[in-house]
MOPAC internal coordinates of N, CA, C and O (Angstrom, degrees):
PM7 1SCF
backbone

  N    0.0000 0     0.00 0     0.00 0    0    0    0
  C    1.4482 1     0.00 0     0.00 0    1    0    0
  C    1.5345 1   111.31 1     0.00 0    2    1    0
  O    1.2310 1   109.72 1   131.93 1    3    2    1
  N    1.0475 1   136.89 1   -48.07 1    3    2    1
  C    1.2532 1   150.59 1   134.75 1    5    3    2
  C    1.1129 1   142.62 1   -14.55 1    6    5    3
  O    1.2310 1   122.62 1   150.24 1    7    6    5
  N    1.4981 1   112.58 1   -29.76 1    7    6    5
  C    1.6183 1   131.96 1   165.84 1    9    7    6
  C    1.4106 1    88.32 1   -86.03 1   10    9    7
  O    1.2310 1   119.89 1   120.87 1   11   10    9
  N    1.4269 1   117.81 1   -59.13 1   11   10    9
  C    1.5041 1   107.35 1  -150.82 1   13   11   10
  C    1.8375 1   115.17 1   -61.72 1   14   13   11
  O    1.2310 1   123.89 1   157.08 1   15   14   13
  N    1.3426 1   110.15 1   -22.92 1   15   14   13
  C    1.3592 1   126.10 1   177.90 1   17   15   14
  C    1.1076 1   103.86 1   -72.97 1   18   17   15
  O    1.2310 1   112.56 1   155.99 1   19   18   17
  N    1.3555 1   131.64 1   -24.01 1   19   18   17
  C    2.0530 1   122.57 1  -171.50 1   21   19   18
  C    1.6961 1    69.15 1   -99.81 1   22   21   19
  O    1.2310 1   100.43 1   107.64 1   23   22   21
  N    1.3262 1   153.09 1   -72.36 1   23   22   21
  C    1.0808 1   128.64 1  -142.74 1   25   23   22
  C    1.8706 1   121.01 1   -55.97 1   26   25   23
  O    1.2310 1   128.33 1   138.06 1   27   26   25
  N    1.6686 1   101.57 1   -41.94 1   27   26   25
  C    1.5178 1   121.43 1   173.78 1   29   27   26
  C    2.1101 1    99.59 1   -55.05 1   30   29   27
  O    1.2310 1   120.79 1   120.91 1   31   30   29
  N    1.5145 1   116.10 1   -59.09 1   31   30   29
  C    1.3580 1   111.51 1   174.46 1   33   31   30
  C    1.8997 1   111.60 1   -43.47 1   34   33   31
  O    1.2310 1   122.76 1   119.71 1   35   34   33
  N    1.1907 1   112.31 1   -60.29 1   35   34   33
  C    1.5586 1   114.30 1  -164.03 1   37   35   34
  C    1.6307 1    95.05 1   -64.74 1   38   37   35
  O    1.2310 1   105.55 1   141.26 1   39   38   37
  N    1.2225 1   144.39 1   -38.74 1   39   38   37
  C    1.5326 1   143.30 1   176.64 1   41   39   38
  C    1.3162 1    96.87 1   -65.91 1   42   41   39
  O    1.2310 1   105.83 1   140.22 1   43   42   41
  N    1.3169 1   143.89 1   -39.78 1   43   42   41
  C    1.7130 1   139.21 1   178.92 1   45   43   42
  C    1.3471 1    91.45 1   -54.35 1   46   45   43
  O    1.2310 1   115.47 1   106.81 1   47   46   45
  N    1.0450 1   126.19 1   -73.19 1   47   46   45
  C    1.6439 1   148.71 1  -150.16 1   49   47   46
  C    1.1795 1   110.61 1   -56.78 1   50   49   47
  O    1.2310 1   123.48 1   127.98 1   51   50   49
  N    1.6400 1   110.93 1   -52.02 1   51   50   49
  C    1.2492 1   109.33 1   174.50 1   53   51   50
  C    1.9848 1   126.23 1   -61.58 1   54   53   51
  O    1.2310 1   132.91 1   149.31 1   55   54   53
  N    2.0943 1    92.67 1   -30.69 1   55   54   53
  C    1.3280 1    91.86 1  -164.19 1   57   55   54
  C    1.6319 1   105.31 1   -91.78 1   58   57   55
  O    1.2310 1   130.05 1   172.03 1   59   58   57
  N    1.0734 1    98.23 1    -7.97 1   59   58   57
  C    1.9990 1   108.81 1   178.75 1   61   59   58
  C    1.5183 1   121.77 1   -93.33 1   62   61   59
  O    1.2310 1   121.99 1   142.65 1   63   62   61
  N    1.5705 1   113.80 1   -37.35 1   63   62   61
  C    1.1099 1   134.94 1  -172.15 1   65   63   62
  C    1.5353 1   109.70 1   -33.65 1   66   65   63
  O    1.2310 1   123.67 1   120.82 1   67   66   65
  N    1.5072 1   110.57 1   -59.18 1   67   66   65
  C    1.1796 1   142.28 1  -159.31 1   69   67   66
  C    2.0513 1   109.31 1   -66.21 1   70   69   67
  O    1.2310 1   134.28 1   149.07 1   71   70   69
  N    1.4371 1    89.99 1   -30.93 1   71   70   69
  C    1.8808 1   102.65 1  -158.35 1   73   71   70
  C    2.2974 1    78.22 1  -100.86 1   74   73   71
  O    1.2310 1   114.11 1   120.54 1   75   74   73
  N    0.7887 1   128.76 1   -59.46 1   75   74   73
  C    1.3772 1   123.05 1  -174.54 1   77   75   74
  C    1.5878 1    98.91 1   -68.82 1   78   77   75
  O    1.2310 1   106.67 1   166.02 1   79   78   77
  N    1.2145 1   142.40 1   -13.98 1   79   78   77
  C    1.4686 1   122.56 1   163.30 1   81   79   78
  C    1.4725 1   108.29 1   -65.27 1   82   81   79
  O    1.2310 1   124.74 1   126.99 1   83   82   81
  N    1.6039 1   108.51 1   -53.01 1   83   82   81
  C    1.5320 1   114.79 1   171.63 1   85   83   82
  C    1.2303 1   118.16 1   -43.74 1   86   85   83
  O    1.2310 1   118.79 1   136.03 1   87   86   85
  N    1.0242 1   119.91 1   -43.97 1   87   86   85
  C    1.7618 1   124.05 1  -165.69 1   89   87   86
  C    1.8604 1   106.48 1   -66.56 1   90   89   87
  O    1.2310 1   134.23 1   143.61 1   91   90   89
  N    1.6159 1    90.10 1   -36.39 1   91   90   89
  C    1.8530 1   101.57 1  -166.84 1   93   91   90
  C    1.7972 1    94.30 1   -67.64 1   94   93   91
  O    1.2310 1   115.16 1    96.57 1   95   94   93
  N    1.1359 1   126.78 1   -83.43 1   95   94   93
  C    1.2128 1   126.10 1   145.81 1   97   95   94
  C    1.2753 1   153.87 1   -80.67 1   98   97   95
  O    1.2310 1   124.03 1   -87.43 1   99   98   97
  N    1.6606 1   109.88 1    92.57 1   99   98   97
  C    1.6729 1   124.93 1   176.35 1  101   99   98
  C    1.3763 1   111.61 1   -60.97 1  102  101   99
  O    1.2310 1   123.09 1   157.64 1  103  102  101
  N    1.3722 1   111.67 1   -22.36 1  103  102  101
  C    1.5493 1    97.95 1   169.76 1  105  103  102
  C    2.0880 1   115.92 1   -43.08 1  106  105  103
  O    1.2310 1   142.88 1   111.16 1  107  106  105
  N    0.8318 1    73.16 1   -68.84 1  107  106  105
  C    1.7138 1    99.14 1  -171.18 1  109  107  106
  C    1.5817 1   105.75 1   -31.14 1  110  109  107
  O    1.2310 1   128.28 1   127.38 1  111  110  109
  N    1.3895 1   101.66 1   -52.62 1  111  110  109
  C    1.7109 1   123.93 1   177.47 1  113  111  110
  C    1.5629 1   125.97 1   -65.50 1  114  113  111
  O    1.2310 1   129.63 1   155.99 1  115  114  113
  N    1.5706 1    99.05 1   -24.01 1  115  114  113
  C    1.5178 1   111.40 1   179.49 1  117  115  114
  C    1.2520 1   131.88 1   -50.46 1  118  117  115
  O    1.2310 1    97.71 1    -0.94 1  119  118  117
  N    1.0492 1   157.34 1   179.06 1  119  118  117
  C    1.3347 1   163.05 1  -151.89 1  121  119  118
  C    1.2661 1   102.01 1  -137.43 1  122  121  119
  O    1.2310 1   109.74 1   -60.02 1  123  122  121
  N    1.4248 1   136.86 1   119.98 1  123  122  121
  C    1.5417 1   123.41 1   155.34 1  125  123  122
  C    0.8463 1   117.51 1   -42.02 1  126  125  123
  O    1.2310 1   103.59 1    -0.89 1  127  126  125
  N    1.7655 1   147.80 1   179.11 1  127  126  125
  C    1.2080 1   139.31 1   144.15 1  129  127  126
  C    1.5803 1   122.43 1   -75.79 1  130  129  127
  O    1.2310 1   112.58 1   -56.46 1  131  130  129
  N    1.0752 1   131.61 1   123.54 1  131  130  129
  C    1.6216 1   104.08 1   176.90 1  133  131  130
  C    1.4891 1   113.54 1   -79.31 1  134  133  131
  O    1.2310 1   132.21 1   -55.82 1  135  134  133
  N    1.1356 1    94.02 1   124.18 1  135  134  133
  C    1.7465 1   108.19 1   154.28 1  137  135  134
  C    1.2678 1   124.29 1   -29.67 1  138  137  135
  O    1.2310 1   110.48 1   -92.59 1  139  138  137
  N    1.7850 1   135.50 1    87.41 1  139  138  137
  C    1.2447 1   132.86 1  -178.46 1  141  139  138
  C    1.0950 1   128.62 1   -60.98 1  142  141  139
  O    1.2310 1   122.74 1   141.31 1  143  142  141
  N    1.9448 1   112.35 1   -38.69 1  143  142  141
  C    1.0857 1    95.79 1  -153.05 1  145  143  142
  C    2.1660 1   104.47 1  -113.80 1  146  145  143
  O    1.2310 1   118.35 1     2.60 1  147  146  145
  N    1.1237 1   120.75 1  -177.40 1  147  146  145
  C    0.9431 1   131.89 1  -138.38 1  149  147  146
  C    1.9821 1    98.19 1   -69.47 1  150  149  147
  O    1.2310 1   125.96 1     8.18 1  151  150  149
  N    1.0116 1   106.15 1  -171.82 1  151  150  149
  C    1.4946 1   121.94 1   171.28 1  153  151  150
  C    1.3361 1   108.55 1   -37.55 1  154  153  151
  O    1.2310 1   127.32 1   127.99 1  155  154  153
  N    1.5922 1   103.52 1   -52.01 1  155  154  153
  C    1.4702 1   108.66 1  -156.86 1  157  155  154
  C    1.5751 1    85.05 1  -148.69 1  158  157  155
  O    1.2310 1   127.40 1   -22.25 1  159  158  157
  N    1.4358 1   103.36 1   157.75 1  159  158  157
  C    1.4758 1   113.78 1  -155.02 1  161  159  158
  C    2.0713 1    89.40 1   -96.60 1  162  161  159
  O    1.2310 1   129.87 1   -24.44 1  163  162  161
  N    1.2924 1    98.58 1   155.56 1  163  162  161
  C    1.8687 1   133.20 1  -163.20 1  165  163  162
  C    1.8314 1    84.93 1   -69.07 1  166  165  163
  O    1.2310 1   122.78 1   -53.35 1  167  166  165
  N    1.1708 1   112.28 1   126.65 1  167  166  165
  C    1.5684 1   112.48 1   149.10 1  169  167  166
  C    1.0633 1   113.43 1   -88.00 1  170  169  167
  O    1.2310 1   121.59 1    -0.14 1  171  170  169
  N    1.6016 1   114.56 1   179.86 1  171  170  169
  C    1.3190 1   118.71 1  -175.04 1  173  171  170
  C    1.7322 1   103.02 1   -62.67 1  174  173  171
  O    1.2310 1   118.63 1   127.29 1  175  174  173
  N    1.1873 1   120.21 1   -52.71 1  175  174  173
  C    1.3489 1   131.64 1  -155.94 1  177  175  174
  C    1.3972 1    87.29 1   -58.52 1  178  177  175
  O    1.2310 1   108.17 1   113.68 1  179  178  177
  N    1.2048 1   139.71 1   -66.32 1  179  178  177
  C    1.4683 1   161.08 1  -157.74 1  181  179  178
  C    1.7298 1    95.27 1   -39.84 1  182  181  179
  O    1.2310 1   126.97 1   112.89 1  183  182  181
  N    1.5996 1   104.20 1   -67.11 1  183  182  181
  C    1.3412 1   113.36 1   175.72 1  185  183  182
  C    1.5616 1   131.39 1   -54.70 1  186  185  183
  O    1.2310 1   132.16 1   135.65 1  187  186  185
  N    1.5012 1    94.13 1   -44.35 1  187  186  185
  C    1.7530 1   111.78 1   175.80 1  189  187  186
  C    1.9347 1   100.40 1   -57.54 1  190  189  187
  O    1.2310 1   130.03 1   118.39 1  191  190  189
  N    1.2903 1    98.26 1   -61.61 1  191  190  189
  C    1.6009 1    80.53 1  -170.34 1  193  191  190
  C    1.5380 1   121.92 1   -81.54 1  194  193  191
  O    1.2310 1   123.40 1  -155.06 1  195  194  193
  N    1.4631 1   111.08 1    24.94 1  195  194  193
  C    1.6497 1   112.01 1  -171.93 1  197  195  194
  C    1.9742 1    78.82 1  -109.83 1  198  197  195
  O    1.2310 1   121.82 1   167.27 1  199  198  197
  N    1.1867 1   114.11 1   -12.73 1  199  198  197
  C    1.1658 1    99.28 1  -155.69 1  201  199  198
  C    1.6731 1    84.06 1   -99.27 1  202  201  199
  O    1.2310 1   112.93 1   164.18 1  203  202  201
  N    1.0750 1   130.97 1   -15.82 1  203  202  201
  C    1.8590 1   148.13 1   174.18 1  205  203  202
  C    1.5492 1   115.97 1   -58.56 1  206  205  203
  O    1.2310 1   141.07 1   131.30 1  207  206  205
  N    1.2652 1    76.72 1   -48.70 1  207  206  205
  C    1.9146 1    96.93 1   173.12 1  209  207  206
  C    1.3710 1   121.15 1   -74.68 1  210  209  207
  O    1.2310 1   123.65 1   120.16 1  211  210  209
  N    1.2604 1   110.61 1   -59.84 1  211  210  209
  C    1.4017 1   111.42 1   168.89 1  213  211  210
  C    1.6246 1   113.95 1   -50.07 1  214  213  211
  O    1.2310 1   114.70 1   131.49 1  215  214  213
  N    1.2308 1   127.65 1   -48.51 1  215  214  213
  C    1.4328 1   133.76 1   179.28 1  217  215  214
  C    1.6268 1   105.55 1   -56.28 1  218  217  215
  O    1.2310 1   110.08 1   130.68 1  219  218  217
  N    1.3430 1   136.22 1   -49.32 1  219  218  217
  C    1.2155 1   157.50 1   158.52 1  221  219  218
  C    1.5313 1   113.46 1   -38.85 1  222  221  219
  O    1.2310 1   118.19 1   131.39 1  223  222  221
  N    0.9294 1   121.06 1   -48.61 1  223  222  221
  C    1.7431 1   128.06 1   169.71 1  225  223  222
  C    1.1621 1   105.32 1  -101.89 1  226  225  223
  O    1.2310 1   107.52 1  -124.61 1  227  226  225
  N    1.5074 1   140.88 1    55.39 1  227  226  225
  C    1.2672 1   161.59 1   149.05 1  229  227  226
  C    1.5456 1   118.63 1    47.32 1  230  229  227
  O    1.2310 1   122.73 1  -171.06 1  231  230  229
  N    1.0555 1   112.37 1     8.94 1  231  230  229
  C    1.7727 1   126.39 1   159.77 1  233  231  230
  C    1.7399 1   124.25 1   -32.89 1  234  233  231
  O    1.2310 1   136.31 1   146.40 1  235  234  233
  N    1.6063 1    86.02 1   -33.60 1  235  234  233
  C    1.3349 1    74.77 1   179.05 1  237  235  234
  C    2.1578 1   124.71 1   -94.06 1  238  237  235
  O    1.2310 1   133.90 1   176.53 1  239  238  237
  N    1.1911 1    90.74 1    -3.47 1  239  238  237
  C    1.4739 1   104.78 1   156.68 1  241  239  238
  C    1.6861 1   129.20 1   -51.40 1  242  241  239
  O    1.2310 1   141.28 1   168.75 1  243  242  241
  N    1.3337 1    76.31 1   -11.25 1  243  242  241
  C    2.0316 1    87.06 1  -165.53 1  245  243  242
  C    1.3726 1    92.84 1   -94.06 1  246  245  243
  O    1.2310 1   119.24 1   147.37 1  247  246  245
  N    0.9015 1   119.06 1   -32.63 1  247  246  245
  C    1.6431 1   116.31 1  -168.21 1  249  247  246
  C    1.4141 1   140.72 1   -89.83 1  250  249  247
  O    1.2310 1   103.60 1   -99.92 1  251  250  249
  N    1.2682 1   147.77 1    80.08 1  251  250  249
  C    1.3665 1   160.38 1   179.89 1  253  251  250
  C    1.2330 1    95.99 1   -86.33 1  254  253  251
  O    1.2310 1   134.87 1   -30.31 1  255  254  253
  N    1.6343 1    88.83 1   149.69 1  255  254  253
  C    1.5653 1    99.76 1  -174.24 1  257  255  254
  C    1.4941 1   100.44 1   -67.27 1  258  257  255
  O    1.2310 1   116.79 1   125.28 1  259  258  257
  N    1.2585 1   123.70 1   -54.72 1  259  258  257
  C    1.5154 1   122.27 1  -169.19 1  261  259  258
  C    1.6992 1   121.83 1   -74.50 1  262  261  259
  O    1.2310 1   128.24 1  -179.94 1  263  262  261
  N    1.2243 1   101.74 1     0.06 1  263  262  261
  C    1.4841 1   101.03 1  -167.34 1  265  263  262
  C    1.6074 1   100.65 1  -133.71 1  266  265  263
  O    1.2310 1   120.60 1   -58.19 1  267  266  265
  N    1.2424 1   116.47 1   121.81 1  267  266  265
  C    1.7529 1   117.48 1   155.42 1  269  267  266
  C    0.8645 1   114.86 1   -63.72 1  270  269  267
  O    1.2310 1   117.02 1   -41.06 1  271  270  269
  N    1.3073 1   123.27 1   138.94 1  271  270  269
  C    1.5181 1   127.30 1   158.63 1  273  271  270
  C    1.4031 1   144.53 1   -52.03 1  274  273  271
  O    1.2310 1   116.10 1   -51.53 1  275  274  273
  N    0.8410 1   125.01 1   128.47 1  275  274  273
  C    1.9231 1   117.72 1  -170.69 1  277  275  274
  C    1.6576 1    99.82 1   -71.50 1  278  277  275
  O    1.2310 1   125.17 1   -96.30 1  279  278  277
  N    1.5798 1   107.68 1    83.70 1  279  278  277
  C    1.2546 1   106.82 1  -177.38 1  281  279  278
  C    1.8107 1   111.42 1   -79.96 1  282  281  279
  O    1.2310 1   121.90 1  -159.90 1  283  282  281
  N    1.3547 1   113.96 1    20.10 1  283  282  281
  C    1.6122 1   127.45 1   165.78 1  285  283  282
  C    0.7916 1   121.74 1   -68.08 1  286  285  283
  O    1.2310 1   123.10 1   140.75 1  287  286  285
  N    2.3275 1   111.67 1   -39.25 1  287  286  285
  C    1.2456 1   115.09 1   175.59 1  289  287  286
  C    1.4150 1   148.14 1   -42.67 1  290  289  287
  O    1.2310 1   124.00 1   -39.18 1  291  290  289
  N    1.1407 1   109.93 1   140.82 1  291  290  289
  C    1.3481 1    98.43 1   169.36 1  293  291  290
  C    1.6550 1   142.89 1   -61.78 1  294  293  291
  O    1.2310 1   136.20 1   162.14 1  295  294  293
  N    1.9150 1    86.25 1   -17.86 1  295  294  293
  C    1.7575 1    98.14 1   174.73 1  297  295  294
  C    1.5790 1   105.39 1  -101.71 1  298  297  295
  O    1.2310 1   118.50 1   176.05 1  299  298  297
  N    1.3514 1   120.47 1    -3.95 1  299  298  297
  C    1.6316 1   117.56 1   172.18 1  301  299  298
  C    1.7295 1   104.66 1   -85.21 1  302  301  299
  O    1.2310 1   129.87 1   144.13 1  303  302  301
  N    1.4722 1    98.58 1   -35.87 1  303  302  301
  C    1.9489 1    94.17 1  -179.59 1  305  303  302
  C    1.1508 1   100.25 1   -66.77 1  306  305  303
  O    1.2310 1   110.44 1   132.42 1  307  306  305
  N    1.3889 1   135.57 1   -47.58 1  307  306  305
  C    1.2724 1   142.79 1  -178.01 1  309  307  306
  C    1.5830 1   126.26 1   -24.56 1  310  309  307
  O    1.2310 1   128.57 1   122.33 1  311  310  309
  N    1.7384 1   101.10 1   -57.67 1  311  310  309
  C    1.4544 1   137.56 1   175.67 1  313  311  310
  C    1.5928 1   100.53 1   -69.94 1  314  313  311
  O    1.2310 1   121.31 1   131.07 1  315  314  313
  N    0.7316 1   115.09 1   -48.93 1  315  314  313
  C    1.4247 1   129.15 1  -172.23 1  317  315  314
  C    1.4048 1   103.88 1   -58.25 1  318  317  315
  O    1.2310 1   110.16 1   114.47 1  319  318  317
  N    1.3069 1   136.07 1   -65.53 1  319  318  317
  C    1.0764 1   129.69 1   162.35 1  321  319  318
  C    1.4124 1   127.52 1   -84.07 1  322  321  319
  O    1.2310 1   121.69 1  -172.62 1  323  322  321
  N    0.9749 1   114.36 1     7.38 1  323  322  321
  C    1.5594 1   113.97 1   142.85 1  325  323  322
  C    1.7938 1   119.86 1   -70.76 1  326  325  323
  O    1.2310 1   123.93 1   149.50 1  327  326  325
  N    1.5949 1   110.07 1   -30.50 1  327  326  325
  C    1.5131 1   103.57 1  -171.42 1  329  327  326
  C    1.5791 1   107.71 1   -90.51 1  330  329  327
  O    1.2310 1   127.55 1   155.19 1  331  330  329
  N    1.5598 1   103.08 1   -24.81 1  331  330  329
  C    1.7458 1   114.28 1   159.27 1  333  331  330
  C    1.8792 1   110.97 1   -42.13 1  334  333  331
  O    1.2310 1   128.56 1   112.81 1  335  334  333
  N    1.3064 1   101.13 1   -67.19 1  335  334  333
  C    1.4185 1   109.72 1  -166.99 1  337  335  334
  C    1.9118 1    86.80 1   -63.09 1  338  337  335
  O    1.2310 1   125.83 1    94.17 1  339  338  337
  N    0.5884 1   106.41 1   -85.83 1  339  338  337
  C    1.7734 1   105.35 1  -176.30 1  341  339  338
  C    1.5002 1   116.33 1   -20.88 1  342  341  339
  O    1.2310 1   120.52 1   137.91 1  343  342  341
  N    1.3433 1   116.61 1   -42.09 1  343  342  341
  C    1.9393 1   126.64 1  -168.51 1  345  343  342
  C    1.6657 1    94.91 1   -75.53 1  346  345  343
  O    1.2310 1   127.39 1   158.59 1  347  346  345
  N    1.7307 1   103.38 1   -21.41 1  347  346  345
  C    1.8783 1    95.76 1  -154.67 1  349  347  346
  C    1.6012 1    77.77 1  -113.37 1  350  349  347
  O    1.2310 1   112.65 1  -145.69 1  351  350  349
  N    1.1490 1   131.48 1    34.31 1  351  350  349
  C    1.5590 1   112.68 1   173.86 1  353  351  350
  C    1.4173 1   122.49 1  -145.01 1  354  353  351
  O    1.2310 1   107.47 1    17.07 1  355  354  353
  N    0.8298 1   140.96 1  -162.93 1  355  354  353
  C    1.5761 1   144.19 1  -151.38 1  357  355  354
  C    2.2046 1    89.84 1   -90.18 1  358  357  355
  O    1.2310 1   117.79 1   148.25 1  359  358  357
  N    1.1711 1   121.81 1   -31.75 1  359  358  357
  C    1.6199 1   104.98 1   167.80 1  361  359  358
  C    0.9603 1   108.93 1   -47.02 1  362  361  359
  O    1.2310 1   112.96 1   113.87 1  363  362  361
  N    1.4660 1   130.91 1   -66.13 1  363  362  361
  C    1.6857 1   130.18 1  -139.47 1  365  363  362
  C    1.7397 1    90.89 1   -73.17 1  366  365  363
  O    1.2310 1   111.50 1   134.77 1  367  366  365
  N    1.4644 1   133.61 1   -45.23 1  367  366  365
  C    1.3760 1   139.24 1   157.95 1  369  367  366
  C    1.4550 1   106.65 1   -10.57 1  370  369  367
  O    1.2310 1   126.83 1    94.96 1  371  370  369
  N    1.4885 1   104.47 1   -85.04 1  371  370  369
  C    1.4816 1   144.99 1   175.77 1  373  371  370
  C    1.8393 1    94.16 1   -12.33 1  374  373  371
  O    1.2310 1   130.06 1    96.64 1  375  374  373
  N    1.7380 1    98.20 1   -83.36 1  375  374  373
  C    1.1499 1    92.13 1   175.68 1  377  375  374
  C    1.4128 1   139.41 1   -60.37 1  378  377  375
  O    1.2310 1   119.69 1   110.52 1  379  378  377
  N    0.8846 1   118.20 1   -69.48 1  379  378  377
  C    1.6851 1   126.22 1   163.10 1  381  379  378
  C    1.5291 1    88.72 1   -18.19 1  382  381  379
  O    1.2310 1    86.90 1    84.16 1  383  382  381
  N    1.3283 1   169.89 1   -95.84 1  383  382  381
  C    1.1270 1   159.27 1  -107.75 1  385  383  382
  C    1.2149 1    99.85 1   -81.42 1  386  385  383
  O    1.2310 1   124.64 1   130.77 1  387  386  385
  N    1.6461 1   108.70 1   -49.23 1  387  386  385
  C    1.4178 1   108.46 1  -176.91 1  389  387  386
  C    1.6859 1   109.76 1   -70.02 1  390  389  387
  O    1.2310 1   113.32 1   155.47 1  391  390  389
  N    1.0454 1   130.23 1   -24.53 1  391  390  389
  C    1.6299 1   134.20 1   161.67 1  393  391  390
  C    1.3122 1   117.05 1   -51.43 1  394  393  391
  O    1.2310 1   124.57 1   141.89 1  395  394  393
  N    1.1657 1   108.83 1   -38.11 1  395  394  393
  C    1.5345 1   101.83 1  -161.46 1  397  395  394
  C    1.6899 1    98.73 1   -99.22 1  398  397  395
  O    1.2310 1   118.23 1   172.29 1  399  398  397
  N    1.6541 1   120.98 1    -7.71 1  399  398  397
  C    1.4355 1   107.23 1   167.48 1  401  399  398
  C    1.3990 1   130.91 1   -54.14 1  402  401  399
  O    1.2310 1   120.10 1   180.00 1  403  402  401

C-alpha cells in the first residue's frame, strides 16, 4: 500500500509539476508580442493613399460601424480583390505620388 502511494504521488508530480510551475511564473510562459507592422513604420502619405485605394475598389461599402461585413460574399471578395490588384499596382503608386507633392 505504501509503494503504491509514493508511486500515485511521483505520477501527480510529474503530471502537475509542470502546469503549477507555469502558473507561479507567467512570465516565463508568456508569448512575445509579434511585431505587426512592417520593416519600417506607414507615413501619412503611405496610409492616406492605401486608404484611397481601398475607398476606390469599394471596400468601404462593406463597413458599418455596427455591422461586419459578410466577407463570404461574393461582392465583398469581389472588392477585395479589386483593392488587392489596386494596393499591388501602379494606383496605390499613382496616389502616394500625388500625396507626397
Amino acid at each position: 500500500m505504501k509503494n503504491s502511494l509514493n508511486i500515485l504521488f511521483v505520477m501527480l508530480t510529474i503530471a502537475v509539476g509542470p502546469q503549477a510551475i507555469a502558473q507561479v511564473n507567467p512570465s516565463t510562459n508568456a508569448r512575445t508580442p509579434v511585431n505587426v507592422s512592417s520593416e519600417h513604420d506607414l507615413t501619412r502619405a503611405e496610409v492616406k493613399a492605401d486608404l484611397a485605394v481601398w475607398k476606390r475598389a469599394g471596400m468601404d461599402r462593406f463597413w458599418n460601424k455596427s455591422v461586419t461585413p459578410d466577407i463570404y460574399s461574393r461582392e465583398y471578395k469581389m472588392a477585395q480583390a479589386e483593392y488587392l490588384r489596386m494596393r499591388n499596382g501602379p494606383e496605390y503608386q499613382e496616389e502616394l505620388q500625388r500625396l507626397q507633392q
